[in-house]
C-alpha positions in Angstrom: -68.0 49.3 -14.5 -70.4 47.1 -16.7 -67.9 48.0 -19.7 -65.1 46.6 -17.9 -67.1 43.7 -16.7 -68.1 42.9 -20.4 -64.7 43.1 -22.0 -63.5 40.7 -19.2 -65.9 38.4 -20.4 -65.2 38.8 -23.8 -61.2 38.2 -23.3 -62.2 35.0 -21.2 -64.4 33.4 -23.9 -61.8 33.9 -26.2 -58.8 32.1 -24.1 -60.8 29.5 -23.6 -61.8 29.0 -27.6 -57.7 29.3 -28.0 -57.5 26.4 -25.5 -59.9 24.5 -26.9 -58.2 24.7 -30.4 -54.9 23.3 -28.9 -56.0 20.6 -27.6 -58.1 19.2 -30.5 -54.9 20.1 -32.5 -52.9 17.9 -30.0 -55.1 15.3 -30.4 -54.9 15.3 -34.0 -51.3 15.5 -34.3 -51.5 12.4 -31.7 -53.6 10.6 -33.9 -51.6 11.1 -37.3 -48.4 10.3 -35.3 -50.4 7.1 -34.1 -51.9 6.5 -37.9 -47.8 6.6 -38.9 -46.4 4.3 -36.3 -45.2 1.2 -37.4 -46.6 -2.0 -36.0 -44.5 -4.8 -34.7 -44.9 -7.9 -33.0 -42.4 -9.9 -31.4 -43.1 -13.9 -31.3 -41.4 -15.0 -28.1 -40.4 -19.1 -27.6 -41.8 -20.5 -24.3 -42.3 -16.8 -22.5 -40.3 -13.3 -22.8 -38.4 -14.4 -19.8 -36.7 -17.6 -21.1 -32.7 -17.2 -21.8 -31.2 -17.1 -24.1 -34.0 -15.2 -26.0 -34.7 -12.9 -24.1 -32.0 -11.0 -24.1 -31.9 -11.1 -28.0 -35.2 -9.6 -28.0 -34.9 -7.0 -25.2 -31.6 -6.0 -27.5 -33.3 -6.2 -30.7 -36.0 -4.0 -29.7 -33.3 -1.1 -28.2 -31.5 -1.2 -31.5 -34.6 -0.9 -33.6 -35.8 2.0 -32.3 -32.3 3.5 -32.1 -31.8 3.3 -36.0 -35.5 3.9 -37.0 -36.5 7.2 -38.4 -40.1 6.7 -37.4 -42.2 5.0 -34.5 -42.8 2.2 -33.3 -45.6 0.7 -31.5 -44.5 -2.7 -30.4 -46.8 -5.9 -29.1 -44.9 -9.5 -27.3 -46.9 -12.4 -27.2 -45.0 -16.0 -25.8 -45.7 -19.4 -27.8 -46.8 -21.1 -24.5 -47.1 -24.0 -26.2 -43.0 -24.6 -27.4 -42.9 -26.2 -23.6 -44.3 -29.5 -25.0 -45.4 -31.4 -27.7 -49.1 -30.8 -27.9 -49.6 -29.4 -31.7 -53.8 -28.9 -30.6 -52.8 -26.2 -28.2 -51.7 -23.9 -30.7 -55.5 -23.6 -32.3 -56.5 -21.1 -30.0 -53.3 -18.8 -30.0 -53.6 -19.0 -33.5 -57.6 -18.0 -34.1 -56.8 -15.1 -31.5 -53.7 -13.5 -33.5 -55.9 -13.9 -36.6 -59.4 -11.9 -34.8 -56.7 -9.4 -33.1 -54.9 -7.9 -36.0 -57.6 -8.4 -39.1 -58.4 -4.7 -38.9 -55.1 -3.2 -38.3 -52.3 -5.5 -39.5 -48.7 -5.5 -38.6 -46.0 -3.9 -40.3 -43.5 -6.8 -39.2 -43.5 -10.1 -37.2 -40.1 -11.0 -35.5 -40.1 -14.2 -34.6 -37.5 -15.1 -31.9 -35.8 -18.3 -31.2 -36.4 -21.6 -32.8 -40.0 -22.7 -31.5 -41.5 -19.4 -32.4 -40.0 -19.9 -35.9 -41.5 -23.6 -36.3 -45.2 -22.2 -35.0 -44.9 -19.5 -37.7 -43.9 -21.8 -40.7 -46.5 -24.2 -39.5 -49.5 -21.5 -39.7 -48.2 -18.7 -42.0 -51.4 -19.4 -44.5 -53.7 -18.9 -41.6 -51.5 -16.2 -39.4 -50.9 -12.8 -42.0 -49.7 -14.5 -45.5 -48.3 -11.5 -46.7 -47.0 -9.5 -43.2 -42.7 -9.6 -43.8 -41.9 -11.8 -41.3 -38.2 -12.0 -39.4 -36.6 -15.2 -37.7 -34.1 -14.5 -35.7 -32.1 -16.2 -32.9 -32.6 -19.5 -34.6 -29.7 -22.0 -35.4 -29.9 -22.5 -39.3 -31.0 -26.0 -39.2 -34.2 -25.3 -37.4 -35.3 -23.3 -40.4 -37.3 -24.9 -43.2 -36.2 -22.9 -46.1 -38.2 -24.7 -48.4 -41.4 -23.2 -46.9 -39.9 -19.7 -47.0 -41.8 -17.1 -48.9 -41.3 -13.7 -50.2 -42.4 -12.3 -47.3 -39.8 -14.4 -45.3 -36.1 -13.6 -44.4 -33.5 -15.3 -41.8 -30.8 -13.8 -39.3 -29.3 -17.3 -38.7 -27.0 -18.7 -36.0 -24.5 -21.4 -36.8 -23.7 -23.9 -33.9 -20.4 -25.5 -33.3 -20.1 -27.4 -30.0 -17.5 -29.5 -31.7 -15.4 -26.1 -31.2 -16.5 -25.8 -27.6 -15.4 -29.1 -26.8 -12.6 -28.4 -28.2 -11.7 -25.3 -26.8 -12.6 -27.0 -23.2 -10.2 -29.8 -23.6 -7.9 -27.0 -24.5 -8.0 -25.2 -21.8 -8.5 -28.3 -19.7 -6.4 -30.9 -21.1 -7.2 -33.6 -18.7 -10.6 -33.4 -19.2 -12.3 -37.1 -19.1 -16.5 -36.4 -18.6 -18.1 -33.6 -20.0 -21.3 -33.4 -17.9 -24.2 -32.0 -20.7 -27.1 -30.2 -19.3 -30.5 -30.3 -21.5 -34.2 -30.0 -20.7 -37.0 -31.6 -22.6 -38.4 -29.8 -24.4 -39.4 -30.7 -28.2 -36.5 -27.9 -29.2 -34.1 -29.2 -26.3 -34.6 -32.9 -27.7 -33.6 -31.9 -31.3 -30.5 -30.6 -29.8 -29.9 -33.5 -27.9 -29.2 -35.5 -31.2 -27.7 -32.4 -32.8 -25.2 -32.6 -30.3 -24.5 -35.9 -30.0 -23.7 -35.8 -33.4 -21.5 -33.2 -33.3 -19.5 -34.3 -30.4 -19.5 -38.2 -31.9 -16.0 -37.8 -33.1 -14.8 -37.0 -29.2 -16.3 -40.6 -27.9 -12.7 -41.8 -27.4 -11.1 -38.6 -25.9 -14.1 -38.0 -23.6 -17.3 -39.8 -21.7 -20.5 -37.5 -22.5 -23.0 -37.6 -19.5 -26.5 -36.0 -20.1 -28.6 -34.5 -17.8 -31.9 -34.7 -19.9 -33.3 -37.2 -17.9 -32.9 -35.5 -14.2 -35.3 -33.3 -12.5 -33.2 -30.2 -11.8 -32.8 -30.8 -7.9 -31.2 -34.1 -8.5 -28.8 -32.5 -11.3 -27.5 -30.4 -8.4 -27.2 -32.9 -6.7 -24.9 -35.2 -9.4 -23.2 -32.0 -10.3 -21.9 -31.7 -6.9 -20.1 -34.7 -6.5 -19.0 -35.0 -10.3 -15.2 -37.0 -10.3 -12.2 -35.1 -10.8 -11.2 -33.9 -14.4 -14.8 -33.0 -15.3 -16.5 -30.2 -17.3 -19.9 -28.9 -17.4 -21.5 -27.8 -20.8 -25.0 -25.7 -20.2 -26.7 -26.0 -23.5 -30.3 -25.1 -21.9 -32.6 -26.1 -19.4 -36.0 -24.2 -20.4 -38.1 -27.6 -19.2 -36.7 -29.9 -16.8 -37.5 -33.9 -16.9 -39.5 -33.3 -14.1 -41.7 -30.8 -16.3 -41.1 -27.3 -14.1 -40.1 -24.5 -16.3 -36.8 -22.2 -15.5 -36.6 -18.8 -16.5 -33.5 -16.1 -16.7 -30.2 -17.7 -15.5 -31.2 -18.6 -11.9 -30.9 -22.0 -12.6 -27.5 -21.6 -14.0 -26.5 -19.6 -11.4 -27.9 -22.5 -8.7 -25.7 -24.9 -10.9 -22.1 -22.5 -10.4 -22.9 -22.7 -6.6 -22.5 -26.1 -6.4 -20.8 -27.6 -9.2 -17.5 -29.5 -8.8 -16.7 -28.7 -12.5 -16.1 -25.5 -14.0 -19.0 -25.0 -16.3 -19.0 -23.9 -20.5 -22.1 -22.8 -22.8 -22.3 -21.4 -26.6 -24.3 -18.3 -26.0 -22.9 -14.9 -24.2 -26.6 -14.3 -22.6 -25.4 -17.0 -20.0 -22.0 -14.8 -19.7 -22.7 -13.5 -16.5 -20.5 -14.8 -13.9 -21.3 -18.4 -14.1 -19.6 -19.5 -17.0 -15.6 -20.0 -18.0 -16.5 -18.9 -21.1 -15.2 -20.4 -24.7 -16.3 -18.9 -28.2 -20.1 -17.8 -27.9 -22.5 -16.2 -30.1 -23.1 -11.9 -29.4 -25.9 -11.2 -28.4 -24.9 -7.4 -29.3 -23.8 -8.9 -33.2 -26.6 -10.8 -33.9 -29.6 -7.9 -32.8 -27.4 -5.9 -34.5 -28.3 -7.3 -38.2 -31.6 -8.2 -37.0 -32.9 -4.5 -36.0 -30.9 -3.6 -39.8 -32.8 -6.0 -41.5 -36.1 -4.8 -39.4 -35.5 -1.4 -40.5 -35.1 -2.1 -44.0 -38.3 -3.9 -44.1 -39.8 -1.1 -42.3 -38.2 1.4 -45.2 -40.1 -0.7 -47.7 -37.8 -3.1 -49.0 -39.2 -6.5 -49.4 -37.9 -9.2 -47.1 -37.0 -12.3 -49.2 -34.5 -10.0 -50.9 -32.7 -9.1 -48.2 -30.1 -12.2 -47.5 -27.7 -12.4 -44.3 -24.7 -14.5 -43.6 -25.4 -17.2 -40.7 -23.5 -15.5 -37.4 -20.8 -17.7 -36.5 -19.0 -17.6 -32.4 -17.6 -14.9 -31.5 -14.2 -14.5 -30.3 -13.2 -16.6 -27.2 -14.1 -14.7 -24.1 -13.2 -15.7 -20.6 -14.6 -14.6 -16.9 -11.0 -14.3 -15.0 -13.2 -15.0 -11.6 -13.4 -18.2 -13.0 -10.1 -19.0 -13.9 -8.9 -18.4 -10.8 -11.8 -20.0 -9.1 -10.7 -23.2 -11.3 -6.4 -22.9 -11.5 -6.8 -22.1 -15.4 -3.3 -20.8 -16.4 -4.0 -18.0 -19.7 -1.5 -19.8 -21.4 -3.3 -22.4 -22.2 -6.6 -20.5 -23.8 -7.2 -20.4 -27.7 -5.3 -17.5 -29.7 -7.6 -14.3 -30.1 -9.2 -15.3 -26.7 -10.1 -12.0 -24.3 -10.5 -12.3 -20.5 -12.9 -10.2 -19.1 -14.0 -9.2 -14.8 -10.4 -9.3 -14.0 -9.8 -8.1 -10.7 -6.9 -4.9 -11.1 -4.2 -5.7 -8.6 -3.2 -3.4 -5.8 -0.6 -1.1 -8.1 -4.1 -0.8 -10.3 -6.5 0.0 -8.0 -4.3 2.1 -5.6 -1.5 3.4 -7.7 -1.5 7.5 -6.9 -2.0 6.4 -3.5 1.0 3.5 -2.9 3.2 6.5 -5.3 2.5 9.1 -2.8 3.0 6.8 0.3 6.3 5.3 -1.3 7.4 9.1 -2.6 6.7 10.4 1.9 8.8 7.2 3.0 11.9 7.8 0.6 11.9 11.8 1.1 11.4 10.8 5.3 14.5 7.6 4.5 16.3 10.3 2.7 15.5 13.1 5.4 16.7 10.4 8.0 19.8 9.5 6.2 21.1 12.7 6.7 20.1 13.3 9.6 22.4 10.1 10.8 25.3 11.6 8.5 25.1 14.7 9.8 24.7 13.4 13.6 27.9 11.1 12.2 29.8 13.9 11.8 29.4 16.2 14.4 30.0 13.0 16.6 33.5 13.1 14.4 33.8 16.1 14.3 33.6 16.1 18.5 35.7 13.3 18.9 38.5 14.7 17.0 37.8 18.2 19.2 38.1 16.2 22.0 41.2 15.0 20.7 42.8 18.2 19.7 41.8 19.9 23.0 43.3 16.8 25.1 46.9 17.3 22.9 46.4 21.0 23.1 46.2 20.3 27.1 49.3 17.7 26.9 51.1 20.8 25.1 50.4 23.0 27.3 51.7 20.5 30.2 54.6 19.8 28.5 55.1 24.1 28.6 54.5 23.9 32.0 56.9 21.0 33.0 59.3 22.8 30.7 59.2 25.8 33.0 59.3 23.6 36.2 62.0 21.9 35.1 64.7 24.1 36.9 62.8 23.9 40.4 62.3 20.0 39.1 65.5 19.2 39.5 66.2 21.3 42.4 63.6 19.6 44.3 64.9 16.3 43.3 68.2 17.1 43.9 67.7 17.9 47.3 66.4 14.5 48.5 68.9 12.5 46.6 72.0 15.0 48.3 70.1 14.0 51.6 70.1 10.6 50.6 73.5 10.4 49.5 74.7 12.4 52.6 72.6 10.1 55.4 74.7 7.3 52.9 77.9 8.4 53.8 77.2 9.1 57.3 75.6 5.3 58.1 79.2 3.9 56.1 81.0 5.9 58.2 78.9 5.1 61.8 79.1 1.5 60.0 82.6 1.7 60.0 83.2 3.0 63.9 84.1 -0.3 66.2 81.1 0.9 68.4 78.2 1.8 65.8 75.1 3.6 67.2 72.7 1.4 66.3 69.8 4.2 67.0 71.5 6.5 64.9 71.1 4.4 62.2 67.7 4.3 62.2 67.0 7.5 62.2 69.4 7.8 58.9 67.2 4.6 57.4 64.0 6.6 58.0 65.6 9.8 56.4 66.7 8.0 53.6 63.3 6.4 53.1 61.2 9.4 53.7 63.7 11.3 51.4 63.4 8.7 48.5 59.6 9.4 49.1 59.7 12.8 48.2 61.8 11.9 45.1 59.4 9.3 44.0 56.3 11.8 45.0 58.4 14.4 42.6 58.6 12.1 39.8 55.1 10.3 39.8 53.4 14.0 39.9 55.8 14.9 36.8 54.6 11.9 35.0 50.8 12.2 36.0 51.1 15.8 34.2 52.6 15.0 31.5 51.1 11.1 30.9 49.1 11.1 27.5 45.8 9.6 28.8 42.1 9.6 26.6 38.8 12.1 28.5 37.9 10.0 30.9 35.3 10.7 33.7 36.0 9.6 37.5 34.6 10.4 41.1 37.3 11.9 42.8 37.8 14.2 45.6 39.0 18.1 44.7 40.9 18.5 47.7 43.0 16.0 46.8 43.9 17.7 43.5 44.6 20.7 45.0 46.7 19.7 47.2 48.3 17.3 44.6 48.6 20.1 42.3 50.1 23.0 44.7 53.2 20.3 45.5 54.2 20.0 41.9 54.4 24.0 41.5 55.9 24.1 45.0 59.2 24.3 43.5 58.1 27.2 40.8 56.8 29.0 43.7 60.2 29.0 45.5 62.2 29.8 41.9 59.6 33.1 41.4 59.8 34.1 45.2 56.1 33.6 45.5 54.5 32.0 48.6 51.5 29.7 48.0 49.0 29.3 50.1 45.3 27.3 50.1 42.1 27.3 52.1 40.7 23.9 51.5 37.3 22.7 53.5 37.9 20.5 56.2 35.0 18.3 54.4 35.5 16.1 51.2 34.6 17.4 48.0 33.8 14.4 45.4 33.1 15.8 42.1 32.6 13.4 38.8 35.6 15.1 35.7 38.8 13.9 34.5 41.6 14.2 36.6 44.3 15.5 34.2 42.2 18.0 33.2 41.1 20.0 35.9 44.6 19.5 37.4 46.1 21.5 33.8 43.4 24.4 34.6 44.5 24.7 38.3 48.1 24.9 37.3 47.1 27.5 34.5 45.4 29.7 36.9 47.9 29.6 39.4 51.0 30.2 37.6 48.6 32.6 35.2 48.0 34.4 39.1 52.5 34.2 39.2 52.7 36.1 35.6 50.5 38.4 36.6 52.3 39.7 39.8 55.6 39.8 38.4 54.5 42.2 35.6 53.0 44.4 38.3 55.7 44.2 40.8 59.5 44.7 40.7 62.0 42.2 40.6 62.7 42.2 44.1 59.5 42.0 45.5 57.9 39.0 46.6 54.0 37.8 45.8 51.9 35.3 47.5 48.8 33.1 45.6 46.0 32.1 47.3 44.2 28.8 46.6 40.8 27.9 47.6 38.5 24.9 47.1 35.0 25.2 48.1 30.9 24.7 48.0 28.2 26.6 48.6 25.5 24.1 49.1 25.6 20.0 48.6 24.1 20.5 45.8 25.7 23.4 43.8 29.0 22.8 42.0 32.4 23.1 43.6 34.9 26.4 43.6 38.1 27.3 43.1 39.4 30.6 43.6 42.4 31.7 42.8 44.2 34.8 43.7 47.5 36.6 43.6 48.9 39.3 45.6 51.6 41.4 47.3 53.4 39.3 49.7 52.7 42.5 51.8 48.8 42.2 52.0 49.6 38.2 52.7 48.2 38.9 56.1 45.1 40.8 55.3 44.2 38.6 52.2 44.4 35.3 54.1 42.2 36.8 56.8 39.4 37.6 54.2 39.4 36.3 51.1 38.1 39.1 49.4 37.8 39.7 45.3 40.9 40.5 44.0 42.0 42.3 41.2 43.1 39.5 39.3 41.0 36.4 40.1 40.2 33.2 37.8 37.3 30.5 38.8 37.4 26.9 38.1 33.9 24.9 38.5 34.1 21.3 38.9 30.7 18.6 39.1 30.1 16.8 41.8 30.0 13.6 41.7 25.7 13.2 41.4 25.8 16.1 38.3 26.1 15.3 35.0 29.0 17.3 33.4 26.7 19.1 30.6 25.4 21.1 33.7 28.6 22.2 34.6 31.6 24.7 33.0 35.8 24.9 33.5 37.3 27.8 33.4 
C-alpha cells in the first residue's frame, strides 16, 4: 500500500510540473505575439461617432486587419477640440499623446477627416516626428502639402458639388431654391465658402439658402414649409448655430421626416434611406486604398513614397423609396446612374406562387370547358334522340294508320251511307204534300250524330298521325284509353277480336305526352291481336282486355293489357288474372316528375 501511495504522488508532482510548463509557455508565446503586434492609432475629428467619419474608420479598420499578415493592436482617441475654434485646448491632448506613447511608440497614425489632419500638421514636431502618419477622408484642399514630410502620405477626396447641383437640377429640372444645410464648426465654415464658390456659377439658375445660421429645431422647422420646387443639399451638421453637437445620421433622418423637399448629399455614409442620392464618394473605395496604403507602411515601406490619386464620386446611386416618395421619373437620372432598395413587384416577390395559382385556374378553366362541351353534347346528343324516337313513333303511327286504313274507311263510310240515306229520306218526306214534321227531326239528329262519328273518326286519325314536338301535359288516362280503343275499334271488327276495358270509375291525371303514351297503348293492344292470331286458327275469334288503374294515390298508374280466346272472354273478364301474354304501360301522375317513372 505505501508503494502505491508513493508512486501516486510521484505521477501527481509530475502533472502538475507539466502544467506549470504550459502555461509559462503560453505566456511567453502571448508576450512575443504582443512584442510583434503592430501599433495603430486612429485620430478621430470631433468623436468616433460623428458621420461621415465614422464609417470610414470603422471600414478602414475591418479592411486593415483583413489584408494584414500580422496583428494589430489598435487605440481611437477624438480631437474634441475640431468642435470650435479654441487652438489653447489642444495643449493638453497634445502633452498626453506625447507622455502616453514615449516608451512604446506607434507603428502608424491614421488620421481621419479633415480636423484631425489640421491638429496633426499643426503639432507633428511635438506629437512623434518620425511615426508614418496617414490622412485620410480629407478633401485635398484641407491638406497643407507644403508641411508634408517623409513620414507623411495622403488618401485624398476630391469634392464637386458643382456636379451635385447639377445632377439635382437634372433630375429635378424645375428646381428654383436649393436649401444648404451646414453647422459651424471651424471645418463646416471652410466649406461654407468652398461651396459658395463652387456653386457661384448657378446664382442665375437657382436661389442658395443656408442653414448655417439656425439652431437645428428651427431648420426643421423652415424645412417643413420650404416653397414648391425646392431641394435639400446635407453637406454636414456636426455643430449646430445653437452649439449642440449631432452624431450618426439621426439628425438627418429627423430632417427626411419632415422635409418638403427631397433631400441630396456628396457622401454614401449618409446613403441610408434619407437621401435621393446623386454621385457620392465610397466609403467601401476610399478604406479600400487607405487600409492598402496602411499595410504597406506596416510592411516597411516608407510613406512619403507611396502616392495615391485623389478619389473622385462614385457612380450616381439612387434610393427608389425616394423616387417614388418624390414623383422622380428614371428617365430623367444621369447615364451610368444605379437605383438601389427597389421594392420587387408582385410577379418578383410571388412568382412560383401566382405560376402555380394561374397553372390550377387554367387546368380547372380547361377542366370546366369540357365539362360544358361535353354536357353540350350529350344535351345534343338527347335532343336529336328525342327527335329520332318522336319520328321513329310518327313511323310507327303512320304503320298503324296504314293497317287501319281498311276498317278507316269502313267506319267512315258507314256514317256518311247513313247520312246520305236519312238525306234521301227527309227529300222525299220533304217532297210528300203532308210532311211529318217529327220525322224529320229525328232524321236531322241522325244526320248530326252521324256526321259526329265521322268527324270523331277523322280528328282521332289526325291526332295519331299529327307531327307534334315531346311535350309534357296533365291529362287524365282514362280518357286516352278510351280515346285510343275507338280508333282500333274498327281493326278489332276487321280481325274478329272483341275489345274490352276495365277503367276505374275515379280520374286518373297523370303528367306525359299525349301522343305518346297513346302510340304505346295502340302497340300493346294490336301487339295483344298479333299474338292471338298466330296461336289461333283463322276462324276463331279473340278478345283483348284493357285496363287502367292505381294502386295507391301516390304510386304510378297501370295498364294491363291482355289477349285471349274469345272462349275464356267470360272467365277473363270476371278476374283479371296474368295472362300468357301480357304487356304493362306505366304512366306519372300528374305530382311525379317523369325521371321517376318508365313506358313500356
Amino acid at each position: 500500500m505505501g508503494t502505491r501511495h508513493s508512486g501516486l504522488a510521484t505521477g501527481t508532482s509530475h502533472l502538475c510540473m507539466i502544467c506549470g510548463a504550459l502555461i509559462i509557455l503560453c505566456g511567453a508565446v502571448n508576450y512575443a505575439m504582443a512584442a510583434d503586434a503592430k501599433r495603430v492609432m486612429f485620430l478621430h475629428s470631433f468623436g468616433p461617432q460623428f458621420k461621415p467619419w465614422s464609417d470610414y474608420a470603422r471600414t478602414i479598420r475591418t479592411e486593415t486587419i483583413r489584408q494584414a499578415k500580422w496583428s494589430i493592436d489598435f487605440s481611437d482617441f477624438s480631437l474634441a477640440s475640431a468642435r470650435s475654434d479654441d487652438a489653447e485646448s489642444e495643449a493638453p491632448l497634445v502633452q498626453y499623446l506625447r507622455a502616453l506613447y514615449l516608451r512604446e511608440p506607434l507603428d502608424l497614425i491614421i488620421a481621419v477627416g479633415a480636423p484631425a489632419a489640421s491638429f496633426i500638421q499643426r503639432h507633428r514636431s511635438e506629437l512623434f516626428p518620425t511615426t508614418p502618419m496617414i490622412f485620410t477622408a480629407v478633401d485635398r484642399r484641407r491638406v497643407d502639402h507644403n508641411r508634408l514630410s517623409e513620414n507623411d502620405t495622403v488618401v485624398a477626396v476630391n469634392h464637386d458639388f458643382a456636379a451635385i447641383l447639377k445632377t439635382i437640377l437634372q433630375v429635378l429640372p424645375d428646381t428654383k431654391t436649393v436649401a444648404i444645410v451646414n453647422g459651424v464648426s471651424p471645418n463646416e465654415v471652410f466649406w461654407h465658402e468652398e461651396i459658395q464658390r463652387q456653386l457661384a456659377p448657378f446664382a442665375n439658375r437657382v436661389v442658395l439658402k443656408w442653414y448655417d445660421e439656425l439652431p437645428f429645431v428651427d431648420i426643421l422647422k423652415d424645412a417643413a414649409k420650404l416653397p414648391p420646387r425646392s431641394a435639400i443639399l446635407w453637406h454636414l451638421m456636426n455643430v449646430d448655430a445653437a452649439g449642440v453637437s449631432h452624431e450618426e445620421n439621426e439628425s438627418l433622418n429627423a430632417l427626411a421626416s419632415v422635409a418638403s423637399a427631397p433631400i441630396f448629399s456628396y457622401d454614401g455614409s449618409f446613403f441610408e434611406g434619407a437621401l435621393v442620392g446623386g454621385p457620392m464618394f465610397s466609403v467601401t473605395e476610399s478604406s479600400v486604398v487607405t487600409a492598402n496604403v496602411a499595410n504597406r507602411i506596416l510592411s516597411g515601406e516608407r510613406a512619403g513614397d507611396i502616392k495615391t490619386q485623389p478619389v473622385e464620386f462614385a457612380a450616381p446611386r439612387f434610393d427608389w423609396r425616394q423616387m417614388q416618395h418624390w414623383g422622380i421619373s428614371e428617365s430623367n437620372l444621369p447615364a451610368g446612374s444605379t437605383v438601389y432598395f427597389r421594392e420587387p413587384t408582385v410577379w418578383g416577390r410571388y412568382s412560383w406562387q401566382i405560376a402555380l395559382i394561374t397553372t390550377i385556374i387554367l387546368l380547372q378553366a380547361a377542366l370546366i370547358t369540357a365539362l360544358i362541351r361535353e354536357h353540350r353534347r350529350r344535351q345534343l346528343a338527347e335532343v336529336q334522340s328525342r327527335q329520332r324516337m318522336a319520328e321513329l313513333a310518327r313511323v310507327m303511327r303512320f304503320s298503324t294508320a296504314g293497317e287501319l286504313t281498311a276498317s278507316i274507311a269502313h267506319e267512315i263510310n258507314q256514317p256518311l251511307g247513313s247520312i246520305l240515306t236519312n238525306a234521301e229520306t227527309a227529300d222525299a218526306i220533304l217532297q210528300s204534300s203532308t210532311p211529318d214534321i217529327a220525322e224529320l227531326k229525328d232524321i236531322v239528329k241522325d244526320i248530326l250524330q252521324d256526321d259526329r262519328r265521322a268527324s270523331e273518326v277523322i280528328r282521332r286519325m289526325r291526332s295519331l298521325l299529327k307531327k307534334a314536338p315531346f311535350e309534357l301535359k296533365n291529362f287524365d288516362l282514362n280518357d286516352l284509353v278510351g280515346e285510343t280503343l275507338g280508333v282500333l275499334s274498327s281493326l278489332a271488327v276487321g280481325r274478329n277480336v272483341e275489345l274490352t276495358s276495365l277503367i276505374t270509375q275515379n280520374a286518373l291525371p297523370i303528367l306525359g305526352d299525349r301522343i305518346q303514351l297513346q302510340q304505346v297503348i295502340l302497340n300493346l293492344v294490336v301487339n295483344g291481336m298479333d299474338a292471338m292470331k298466330e296461336r289461333l286458327p283463322k276462324t276463331a275469334s279473340s278478345a283483348s282486355g284493357l285496363r287502367a288503374s292505381r294502386t295507391l294515390p301516390s304510386y304510378p298508374c297501370r295498364i294491363a293489357v291482355r289477349a285471349f280466346p274469345k272462349t275464356n272472354l267470360k272467365r277473363s273478364s270476371s278476374r283479371f288474372s296474368p295472362p300468357r301474354r301480357k304487356a304493362w304501360a306505366w304512366a306519372c301522375p300528374s305530382h311525379e316528375p317523369l325521371s321517376r317513372c318508365t313506358t313500356g
